[in-house]
C-alpha positions in Angstrom: 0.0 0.0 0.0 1.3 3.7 -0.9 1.7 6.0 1.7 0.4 9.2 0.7 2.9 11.9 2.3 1.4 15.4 1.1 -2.3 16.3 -0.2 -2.6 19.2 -1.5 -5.8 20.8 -2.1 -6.3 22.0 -5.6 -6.6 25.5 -5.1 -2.9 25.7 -4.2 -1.7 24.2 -7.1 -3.1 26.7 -8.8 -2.5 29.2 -7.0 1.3 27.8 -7.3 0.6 27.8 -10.5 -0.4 31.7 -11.7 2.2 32.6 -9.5 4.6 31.5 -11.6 4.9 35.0 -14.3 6.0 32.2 -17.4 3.2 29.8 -16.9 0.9 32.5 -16.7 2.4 34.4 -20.1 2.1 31.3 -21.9 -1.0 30.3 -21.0 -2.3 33.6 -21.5 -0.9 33.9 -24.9 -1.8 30.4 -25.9 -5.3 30.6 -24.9 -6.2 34.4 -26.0 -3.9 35.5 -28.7 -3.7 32.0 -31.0 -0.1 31.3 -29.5 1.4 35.0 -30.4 3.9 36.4 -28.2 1.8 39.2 -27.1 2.2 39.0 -23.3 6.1 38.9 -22.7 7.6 36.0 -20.4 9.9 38.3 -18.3 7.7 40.9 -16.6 8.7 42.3 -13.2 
């Protein structure tokens, strides 16, 4: 049997997730702009 050592509740992993400025670029361009660069992966 596994031992389970960590759950984590799904709205960390997202919220792990849009914290990340690149995941959220990409997605954003992917999803909105057909995959065009138009949200830059390096913002500050």
């Amino acid at each position: 049997m596994a031992k389970i050592t960590q759950q984590l509740k799904p709205d960390t992993v997202l919220k792990n997730y849009w914290r990340d400025k690149e995941q959220f670029a990409d997605l954003f361009n992917a999803a909105l702009c057909d995959g065009r660069q138009v949200m830059q992966r390096n913002i500050t």
